[in-house]
C-alpha positions, -999 to 999 in steps of 0.1 A, spaced: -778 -402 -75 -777 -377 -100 -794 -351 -77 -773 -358 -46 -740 -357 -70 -754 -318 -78 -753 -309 -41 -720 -286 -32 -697 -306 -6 -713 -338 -15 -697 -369 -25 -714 -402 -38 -687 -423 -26 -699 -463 -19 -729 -482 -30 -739 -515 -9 -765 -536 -21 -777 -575 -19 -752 -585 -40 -720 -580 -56 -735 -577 -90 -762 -554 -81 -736 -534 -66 -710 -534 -93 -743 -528 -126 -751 -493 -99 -715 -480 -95 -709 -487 -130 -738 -468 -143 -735 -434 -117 -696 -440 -118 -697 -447 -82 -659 -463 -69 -671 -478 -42 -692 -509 -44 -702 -536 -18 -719 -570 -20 -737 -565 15 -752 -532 33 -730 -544 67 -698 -539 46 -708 -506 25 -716 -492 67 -686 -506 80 -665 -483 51 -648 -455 75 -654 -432 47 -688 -431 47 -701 -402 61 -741 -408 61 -766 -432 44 -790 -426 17 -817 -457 21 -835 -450 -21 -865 -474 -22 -888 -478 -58 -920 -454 -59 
């Protein structure tokens, strides 16, 4: 997040994860507005311009 925050033009706008709480400790952390309880409903935002899928190392 903190890379794709650096890019010009880009916007780190929503965060969807498994849960609510998931969502809600991520946004908090990266200041991310945006937060949704399901990956359908973080899609579904109008907003959302293209989806970065981050998965552990």
């Amino acid at each position: 997040v903190q890379i794709l925050k650096q890019l010009e033009g880009a916007e780190v706008l929503a965060v969807g994860s498994r849960s609510a709480e998931g969502a809600d400790r991520f946004g908090s952390r990266w200041g991310i507005p945006r937060r949704y309880g399901t990956y359908e409903d973080a899609a579904s935002d109008a907003d959302v311009d293209v989806v970065y899928v981050a998965t552990p190392c």
